[in-house]
C-alpha angles and dihedrals in degrees: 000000000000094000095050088059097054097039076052102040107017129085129233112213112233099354101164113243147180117210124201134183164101135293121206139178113230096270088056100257119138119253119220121206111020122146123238127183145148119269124245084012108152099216094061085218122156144174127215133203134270127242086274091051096237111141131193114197125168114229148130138254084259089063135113113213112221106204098182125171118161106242102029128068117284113236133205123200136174108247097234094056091050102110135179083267112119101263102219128220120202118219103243114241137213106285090007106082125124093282100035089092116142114191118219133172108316085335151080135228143191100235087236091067091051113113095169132076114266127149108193126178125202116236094228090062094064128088121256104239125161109240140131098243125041095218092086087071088052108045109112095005103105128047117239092024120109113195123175143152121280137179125353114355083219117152103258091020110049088132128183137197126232125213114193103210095312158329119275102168132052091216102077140005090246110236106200110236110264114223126188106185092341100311135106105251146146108254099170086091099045115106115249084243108073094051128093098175152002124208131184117205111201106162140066096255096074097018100067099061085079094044123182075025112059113048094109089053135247140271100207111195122190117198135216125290135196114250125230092209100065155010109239126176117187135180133187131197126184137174118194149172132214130200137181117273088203127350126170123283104209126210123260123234104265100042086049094050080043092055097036086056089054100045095055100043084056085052090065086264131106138241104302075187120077131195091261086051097048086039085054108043078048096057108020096230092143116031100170097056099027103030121187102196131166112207102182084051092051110029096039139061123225091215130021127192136249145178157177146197128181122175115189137188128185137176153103155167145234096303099025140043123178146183117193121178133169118190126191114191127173131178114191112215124250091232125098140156129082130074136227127158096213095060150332120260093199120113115263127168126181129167131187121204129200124189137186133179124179132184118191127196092199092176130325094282098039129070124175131184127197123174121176120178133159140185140200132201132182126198129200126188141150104278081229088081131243096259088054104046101048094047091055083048095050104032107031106114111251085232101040098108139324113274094236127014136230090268101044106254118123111275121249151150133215089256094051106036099148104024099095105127090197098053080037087061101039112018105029094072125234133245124220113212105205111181119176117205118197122181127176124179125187129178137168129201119201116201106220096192088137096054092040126328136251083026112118127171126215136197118202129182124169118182119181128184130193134172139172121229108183116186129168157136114294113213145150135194145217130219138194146189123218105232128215094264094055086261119126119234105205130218124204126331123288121213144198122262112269134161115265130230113280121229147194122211137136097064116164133153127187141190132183129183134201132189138169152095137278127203118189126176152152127212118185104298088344123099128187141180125181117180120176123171141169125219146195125173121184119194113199117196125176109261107008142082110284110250123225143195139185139175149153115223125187127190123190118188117183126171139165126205101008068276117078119049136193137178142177126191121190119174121176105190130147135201131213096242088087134066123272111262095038098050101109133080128195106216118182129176138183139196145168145183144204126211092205093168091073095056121108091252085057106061087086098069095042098102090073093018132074102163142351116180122186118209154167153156152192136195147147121253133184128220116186095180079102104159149331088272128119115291115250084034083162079079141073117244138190141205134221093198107072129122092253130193141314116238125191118330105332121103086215117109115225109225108259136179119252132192120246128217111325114263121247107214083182093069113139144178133270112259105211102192104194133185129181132175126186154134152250121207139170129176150184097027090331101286091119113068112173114169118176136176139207101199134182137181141187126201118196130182100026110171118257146162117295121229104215115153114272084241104081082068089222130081125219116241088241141288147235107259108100121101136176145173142207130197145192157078144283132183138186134206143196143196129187126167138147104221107187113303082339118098109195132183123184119190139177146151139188139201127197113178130166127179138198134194105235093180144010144137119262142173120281117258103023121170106254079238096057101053134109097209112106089014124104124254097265142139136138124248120245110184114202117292109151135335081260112063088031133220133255147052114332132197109139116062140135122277120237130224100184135276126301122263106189134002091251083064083052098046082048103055132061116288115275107223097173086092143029082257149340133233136183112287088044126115115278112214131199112247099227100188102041099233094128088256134093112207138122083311086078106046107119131213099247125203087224111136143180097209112075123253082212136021125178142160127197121178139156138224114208123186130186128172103305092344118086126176139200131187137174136195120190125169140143131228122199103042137121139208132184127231099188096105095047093049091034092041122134145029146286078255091072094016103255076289119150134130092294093059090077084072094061125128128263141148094271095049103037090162096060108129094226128066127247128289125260138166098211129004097060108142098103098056095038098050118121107262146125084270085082100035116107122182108263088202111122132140107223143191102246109167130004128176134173125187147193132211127202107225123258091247091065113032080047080071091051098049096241136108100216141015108169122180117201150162129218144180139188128205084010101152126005134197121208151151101243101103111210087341099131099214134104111258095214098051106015104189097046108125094015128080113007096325127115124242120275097228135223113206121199108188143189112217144169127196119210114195113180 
């Protein structure tokens, strides 16, 4: 019996074989003419079929039978399972031909069957730059998607955000879930390389088969598979080099004395600089006692290097496929300066990425996947921190104190004890962040022909680790300042070069499992594809509650014709931030699309147009990432670290325990209910495609305050009774025509959204002007700056009406009550309310907003002969930043003085577009308002690459199929509306502050294919 089976489900490695058949076409004619060879055969022979169809080609059980026939769908089949049975070819529709695949959820489809909205973009139509995130090759790609930086521009942490068409709710940013093969995982630090393609889901229709988990949208990532046609070894090489798009321009000494003159006298002092001082920072006669440093020239590079390496093989037979790929990428830091023989406190970040992906044909029934990578990244930095460092780079005061002193100890003041960017680089120590990333993925698919056909099962399991490892040199410093009698006056103790303490931390592992059943099936002119799956993930983190999730998702997909289509998606699935009892949703969607082209009334229109499909959906999706609160917030919490209460006689209050915000058992989910229409369509010969979308969505019970009376003297963690919508439309379009020797492709998207608060709960007694409801959820970002200017999101603020120019202006207008007093050159605000007064009553809720109204990218890929060129173009229109941190930026220590403060008022330049300088008293001019708001739109560069082919002829000599040389560049030229304002539109304080650089990289590389 055993041997049976495996005569009957083995495989016998080249067993000689002759194959003989019949090809067919799907009504059961023969098909004369088609080619069929063995993959990966040397020879590249073939044999075609008669005019009966019939074939005879020598192989063994190892082989891969090609059946091709342009037109029809090319098939691949294991020799061993190539039988006498006809072997039928389907005619390739519009929109279904070998390359026209569309992955969904745990499933495939011809682009011509799908009836949601998906916008998916191949790898090997991006551009190869070397840079840390992938991102950067995305951005602008891939209508409906808005990606843009976000956080510190640190290598190995230069992070963006994504926004997947809009934002319906005012508690998060909704950032869509990232899948790579299914799973939730990170893809920004994969290589390019091991990616085949990027989707992006955005309506119900796909949306719903995750449930609670999909309402912001997916990034779904495919990664890259072996072929069973040939063997390919590739192999990339690039140098490049990044710069600062904007980066600070300090003072130098004598500006800043100047300023800080000015400032002080407008604060009620006088000149803390006098004539010998200003004599001195001007001709550097004295460099101990009047310094003119400049920290940015010295501490920082104008250019840094980077680099990257990928080697990839694919391949396969009739019982493997496989796709290896090994990636080496490094990014030099823009510091420099300072020496130490034990390390080097620079920032260097380097990752190395393995990937393996492994199909097995166990038998003809049994198919198995196993896909393993890893990645490591280290991570080197001053111990003294980035956001210290580059503050001291950017804000120390030129003349603060001399770098080194006479006698050679690192220069300081008792104002600036620890802000020595020298002592900061060689004598403060460095950390090295090592985090190891491991994923392994394994599923199985069981054919069930003998039970029904067409039904399969599959089994799939992912489990990912990661974990941080930091070591270092431990090391302080001391500083000094040479006094006036030739003494030293010390800061702080300095200390000899140790190792530090090592540490683990970072630890997560993850595992996520799949199950279910698939049934596809075709009967006559009726298709039909049924998927259902359960699911569990667990995330395990060192030192919190694990986190769960669970769900069932069912998918139905009828259609009749190749013409009509219809599906219904149906997910149950639950999470753990509800109580229990009301922690499972129940989300359905359905969608549906018509091929109208096809129909009798449009022949007319088939000599310009191929295909037109009409579609749409609506659904309902779930999102349970519903606030910032505690976790758990269903249930009640206390604290240990209350006051208390007074016993007795003491004053003293005995620790107690209180009560935080009330718990809400009611807690729910958001419902996002989303539609979307649409259509595809492609004319004259298909080398037009346009695809556009109308989209809507509702968000109901968004989490909000809850209004319960003061009385109670507790308040209740929030409550479900927000709701919010967004609306618009996107479209993409595509142009692909071979003109001569010339081959041209023009592409481009867009994107429009607006959104509106419907509902929330707000304060009793607002002003009209100061509510949310009707607005948009909007705000501008202000990172911290100082205690000052704030931090945060910001969306009320006051409205300005200029600066004023006399006191009589200032007599004349409402009382300012935001400073002691207010002079002329200071900000002139609108009294709202009409009271005489301008304070926080005045303060207005603003539509600016840091996430674009519209965001688009068109681009172009132009080959001749052995050049090819690439080009992209991404901007955003309707967006808003704020500069009030940068011009308002730092302390009483340097004044509030940077490179803005040149543009101050004074009498003499009453027109200056920033108000006067002061030391103290500063409330009127930092307060939030529209004085401070620039437009964030731009169009910008953001990738450009030009190659160059060797010819076949050549490259034939060398054994090899391609050898392509080719430069490249990202960020390269922006468009804005700042003016003269030297700061980057799309991530304002990079470069200033305490942030690090955006980069532009500008790179040299060269592609060998064998």
């Amino acid at each position: 019996m055993m041997a049976g089976m495996l005569s009957v489900y083995g495989q016998k490695p080249d067993e000689k074989l002759t194959i003989t058949g019949k090809v067919v076409d799907q009504d059961k004619k023969p098909l004369p003419g088609v080619a069929i060879f063995i993959q990966e055969d040397k020879t590249n022979k073939a044999v075609y079929t008669g005019t009966d169809g019939t074939f005879s080609i020598d192989a063994t059980s190892s082989d891969v039978i090609v059946f091709k026939f342009l037109g029809y769908g090319t098939i691949l089949k294991p020799a061993a399972e190539v039988s006498k049975a006809d072997v039928v070819l389907t005619k390739s529709l519009v929109d279904a031909g070998d390359d026209d695949l569309v992955y969904i959820p745990f499933g495939v489809r011809k682009r011509r069957e799908v009836t949601a909205t998906i916008s998916t973009i191949k790898a090997e139509n991006l551009p190869q730059i070397p840079s840390s995130s992938l991102t950067n090759v995305f951005t602008g790609r891939l209508a409906g998607l808005a990606v843009y930086p976000s956080g510190s521009q640190q290598p190995g942490y230069d992070a963006s955000s994504f926004l997947v068409r809009g934002r319906s709710s005012y508690n998060s940013n909704q950032e869509p879930l990232v899948l790579v093969d299914g799973i939730e995982r990170d893809f920004t630090s994969m290589d390019l390389n091991e990616i085949e393609s990027v989707s992006v889901l955005k309506d119900a229709a796909t949306l719903a088969w995750y449930g609670m988990y999909g309402g912001n949208g997916v990034i779904y990532v495919k990664t890259r598979r072996g072929s069973a046609t040939s063997t390919k070894v590739s192999f990339d090489a690039q140098a490049g080099l990044q710069a600062p798009l904007q980066i600070t321009a300090p003072l130098d000494a004598y500006s800043y004395a100047t300023l800080y003159n000015e400032a002080s006298i407008n604060s009620g002092g006088t000149a803390v600089y006098g004539p010998a001082a200003l004599q001195a920072y001007q001709d550097g006669s004295d460099p101990i006692k009047y310094p003119n440093n400049n920290f940015v020239r010295d501490f920082t590079k104008r250019v840094a290097p980077t680099q990257r390496y990928v080697a990839s093989v694919t391949g396969g037979n009739a019982f493997i496929k496989y796709y290896t790929v090994l990636s080496a990428y490094q990014q030099g830091g823009f510091y420099k300066g300072g020496n130490s023989e034990t390390y080097d406190a620079n920032t260097d970040f380097s990752r190395y990425n393995l990937r393996t992906n492994l199909d097995l044909h166990v038998n003809k029934n049994l198919d198995v996947a196993l896909d393993i990578g890893g990645r490591i990244t280290t991570l080197t930095f001053p111990n003294a921190g980035t956001g210290t460092f580059l503050t001291a780079v950017y804000s120390t005061p030129a003349n603060a104190f001399p770098i080194l002193n006479p006698n050679g100890s690192y220069g300081g003041t008792s104002v600036y004890q620890q802000s020595n960017p020298l002592a900061m680089m060689q004598s403060r120590g460095a950390s090295t962040d090592l985090m190891r990333n491991m994923i392994a993925t394994i599923s199985a698919r069981q054919k069930m022909d003998g039970i029904l056909k067409g039904l399969s099962g599959e089994v799939f399991y992912a489990y990912d680790i990661a974990g941080l490892y930091r070591s270092g040199f431990a090391e302080t410093y001391a500083t000094a300042v040479l006094n006036a009698d030739g003494t030293y006056s010390p800061f702080g103790t300095a200390s000899k070069v140790n190792y530090q303490g090592n540490a683990f931390s970072g630890n997560v592992k993850k595992s996520e499992f799949w199950a279910g059943l698939d049934y596809n099936r075709t009967f006559g002119k009726h298709d039909i594809k049924f998927s259902t799956r359960v699911s569990r993930a667990n995330l395990s983190s060192f030192g919190s509650l694990d986190v769960r999730r669970e769900g069932w998702s069912n998918r139905l997909s009828y259609n009749f014709i190749q013409r009509y289509f219809v599906d219904v998606t149906a997910n149950y699935s639950g999470s753990e931030n509800f109580a229990p009892g009301k922690r499972y949703g129940f989300f359905p969607a359905a969608s549906a699309g018509w091929i109208i082209s096809d129909e009798n009334f449009m022949k007319g229109s088939g000599s310009f147009l191929d295909l037109l499909k009409i579609r749409g959906s609506y659904g309902l999706v779930g999102n349970d990432a519903i606030g910032s609160a505690r976790r758990f917030a269903f249930n009640d919490f206390y604290s240990r670290s209350t006051t208390g209460y007074n016993f007795g006689t003491a004053f003293t209050g005995v620790s107690g325990t209180g009560q935080l915000a009330l718990a809400n058992p009611d807690l729910t989910w958001e419902k996002a209910y989303k539609t979307s229409l649409g259509f595809d369509a492609k004319l004259f010969k298909q080398s037009l495609s346009i695809s556009a979308d109308y989209f809507y969505e509702d968000r109901k019970d968004l989490t909000t305050a809850s209004l319960l009376p003061s009385l109670l003297g507790q308040s209740l963690i929030y409550v479900n009774e927000g709701e919010a919508e967004y609306r618009g439309f996107e479209t993409g379009i595509n142009y692909n025509k071979k003109i001569g020797a010339v081959n041209l492709n023009v592409f481009g998207n867009f994107t429009y959204n607006v959104s509106k608060i419907l509902a929330i709960n707000e304060g009793a007694g607002l002003p009209s002007y100061q509510k949310q409801l009707g607005h948009p959820i909007s705000s501008v970002i202000s990172p911290a700056a100082t205690a000052t200017t704030g931090a945060g999101y910001i969306s009320t603020m006051l409205i300005s009406n200029g600066i004023f120019q006399s006191q009589a202006e200032i007599d004349a207008s409402p009382k300012q009550m935001l400073s002691g007093s207010v002079k002329p050159g200071d900000i002139k605000y609108v009294d709202q309310n009409g009271d005489g007064q301008i304070n926080d009553l005045d303060r207005v809720r603003t539509d600016f907003n840091f996430v674009p109204k519209a965001f688009f990218g068109f681009g172009a890929s132009v080959s001749v002969k052995n050049f090819d060129l690439n080009f992209l173009f991404q901007g955003t229109s309707g967006r808003s930043i704020t500069i009030q941190n940068l011009v308002n930026s730092g302390n009483a220590n340097n004044g509030y003085l940077s490179q803005f403060s040149v543009d101050r008022w004074t009498p003499g330049n009453t027109s200056a577009p920033y108000p006067r300088l002061l030391l103290t008293d500063r409330g009127n001019n930092t307060a939030n308002s529209d004085f401070w708001i620039r437009s964030g739109d731009y169009i910008r560069l953001k990738n450009v690459e030009l190659g160059y082919s060797l010819s076949p002829a050549f490259i034939k000599r060398l054994k090899i199929s391609q050898l392509r040389f080719y430069v490249g560049g990202l960020n390269l030229l922006t468009f804005d509306k700042l003016g003269d304002l030297p700061i980057d539109p799309e991530l304002p304080e990079s470069g200033y502050n305490a942030s690090y650089p955006y980069m532009k990289i500008y790179s040299l590389g060269l592609n060998l294919k064998f």
